[in-house]
N, C-alpha and C positions, 0 to 999 in steps of 0.2 A: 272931404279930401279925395282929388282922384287919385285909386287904386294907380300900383305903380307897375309899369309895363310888361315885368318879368311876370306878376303874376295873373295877368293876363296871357301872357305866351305860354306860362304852364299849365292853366287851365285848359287850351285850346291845346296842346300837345296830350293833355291828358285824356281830353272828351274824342281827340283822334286815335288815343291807341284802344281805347272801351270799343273805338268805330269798328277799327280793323279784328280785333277780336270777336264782335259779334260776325261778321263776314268769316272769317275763317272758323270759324264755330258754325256757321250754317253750312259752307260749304264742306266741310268734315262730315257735317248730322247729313248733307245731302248722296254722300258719296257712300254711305253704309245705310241711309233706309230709301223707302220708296215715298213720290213726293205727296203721295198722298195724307202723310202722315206730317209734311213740311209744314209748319206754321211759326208764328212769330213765340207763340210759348214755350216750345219746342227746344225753338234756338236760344231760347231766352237760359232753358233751363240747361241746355248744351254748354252754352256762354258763363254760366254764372251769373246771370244777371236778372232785371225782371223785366216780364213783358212789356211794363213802361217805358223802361229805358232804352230796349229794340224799337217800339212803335215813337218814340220820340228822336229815334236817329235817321229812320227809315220810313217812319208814316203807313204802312202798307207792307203787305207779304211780296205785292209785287215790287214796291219800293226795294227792298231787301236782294229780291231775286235779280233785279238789274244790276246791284251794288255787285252782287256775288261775279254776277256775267263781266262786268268793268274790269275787278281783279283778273279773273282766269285771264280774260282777255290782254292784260297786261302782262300776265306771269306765261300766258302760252305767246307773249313774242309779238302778236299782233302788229306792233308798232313799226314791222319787219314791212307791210303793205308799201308803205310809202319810197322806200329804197326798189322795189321791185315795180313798183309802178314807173319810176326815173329810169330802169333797165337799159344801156344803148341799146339793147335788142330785145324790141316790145314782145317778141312769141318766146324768147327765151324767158321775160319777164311773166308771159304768161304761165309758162312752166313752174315757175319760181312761188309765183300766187298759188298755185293749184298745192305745191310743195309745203307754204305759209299754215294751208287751212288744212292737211290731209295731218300734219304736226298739231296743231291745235284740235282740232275733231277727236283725234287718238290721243292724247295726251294729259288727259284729266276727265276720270268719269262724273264729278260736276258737269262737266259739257253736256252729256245726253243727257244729264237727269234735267236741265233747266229746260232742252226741246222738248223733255217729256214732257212737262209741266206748260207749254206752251197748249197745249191742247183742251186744258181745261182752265185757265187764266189769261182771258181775253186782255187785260191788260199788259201781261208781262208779252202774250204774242203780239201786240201792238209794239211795243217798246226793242224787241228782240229784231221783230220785222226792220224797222228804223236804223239798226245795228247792220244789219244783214244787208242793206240794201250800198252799206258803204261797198260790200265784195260787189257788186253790179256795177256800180260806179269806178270802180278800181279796173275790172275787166273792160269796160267801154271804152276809159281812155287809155288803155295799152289796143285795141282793137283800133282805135280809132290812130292813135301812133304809127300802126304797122302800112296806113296806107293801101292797104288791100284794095282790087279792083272790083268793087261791089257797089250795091245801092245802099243807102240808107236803111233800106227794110230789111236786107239782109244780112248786116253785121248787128240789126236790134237782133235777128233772128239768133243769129249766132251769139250774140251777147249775152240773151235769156238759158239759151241751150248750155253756153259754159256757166253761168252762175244756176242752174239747176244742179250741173256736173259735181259742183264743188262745194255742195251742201252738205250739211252736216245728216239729211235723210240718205241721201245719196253714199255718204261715205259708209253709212253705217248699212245699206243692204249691200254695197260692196267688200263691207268688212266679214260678213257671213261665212264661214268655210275659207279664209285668206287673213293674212297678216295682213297689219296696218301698210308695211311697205307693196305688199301686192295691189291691194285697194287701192295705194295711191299711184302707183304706175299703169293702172288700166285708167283711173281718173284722165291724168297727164294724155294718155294714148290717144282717148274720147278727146282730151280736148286738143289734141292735135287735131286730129280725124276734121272737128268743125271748122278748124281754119283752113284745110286742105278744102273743105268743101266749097269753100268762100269765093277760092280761084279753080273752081274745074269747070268746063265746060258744062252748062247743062244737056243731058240727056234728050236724043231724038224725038221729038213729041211731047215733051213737054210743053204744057200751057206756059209762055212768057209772062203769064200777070204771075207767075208763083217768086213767092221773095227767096222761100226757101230751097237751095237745089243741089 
């Protein structure tokens, strides 16, 4: 006899809220210890649950740590990229990006803990990279919008320089001795400063083969 639909829909509503409790049970266990101590048992025992049922929803510590980065990334706005990339005014729009990420960066210490953890988890840093590389591609095509009278090498140049600007390393030795809002106004500053760069004359004597000037 096949099983009848509803309870099929509440098994699948059920096996997703165990989902989202192990995630906010890691992210909780991540934001009070160090990740060194981060593993699937961990969370398992943070969750209430057992290690099998974290490694059969997630597969992997690192499986888990991208689930975790998905969430923040939802709950810190992210989704905000795509309205700011359409900007009628691509360097306003670039302001707006630099604003996206300097709010999420500061806004839940998950965040650092999962770059921390990027250093000794070749996979979740493969995984995070992939993530990270959407903000480069967001910055390109607002660069690439504004029409600037440059070369091709020199808005990659400027494109890498803002997507270093607006990294979560970046924000956080910016954040050193400065509030989150300071951090991110010298961020924004920087990354005027490379668009300004993009149209200025180069300097007397400079070598022409240089992209960047």
């Amino acid at each position: 006899m096949t099983p009848r639909p509803y309870v099929s829909r509440a098994r699948a509503a059920a096996a997703e809220a165990r989902r989202q409790a192990v995630i906010e049970a890691a992210a909780a266990f991540m934001r009070a210890n160090p990740m060194t101590v981060f593993s699937l048992e961990s969370v398992a025992a943070a969750a209430g649950v057992t290690r099998l049922t974290v490694y059969k929803q997630f597969g992997s510590r690192g499986g888990l740590l991208e689930a975790v980065f998905d969430v923040l990334a939802r709950n810190g706005r992210l989704g905000r990229i795509a309205d700011v990339v359409t900007d009628p005014d691509p360097r306003e729009g670039l302001m707006r990006l630099a604003e996206v990420f300097c709010d999420f960066w500061s806004g839940d210490a998950a965040v650092g803990r999962l770059h921390d953890a990027m250093a000794t988890d070749p996979d979740l840093a493969r995984a995070l990279s992939e993530r990270n590389e959407r903000r480069r591609r967001a910055v390109a095509a607002l660069l690439e919008r504004m029409q600037l009278p440059a070369t091709a090498g020199q808005r990659r140049d400027a494109a890498d320089l803002i997507f270093a600007l607006t990294s979560y390393p970046m924000f956080r030795l910016l954040s050193g001795g400065r509030s989150a809002a300071g951090a991110c106004a010298l961020i924004k500053a920087a990354c005027s400063d490379a668009l300004d760069r993009l149209t200025a004359r180069p300097p007397a004597g400079r070598a022409s083969g240089t992209h960047w000037h």
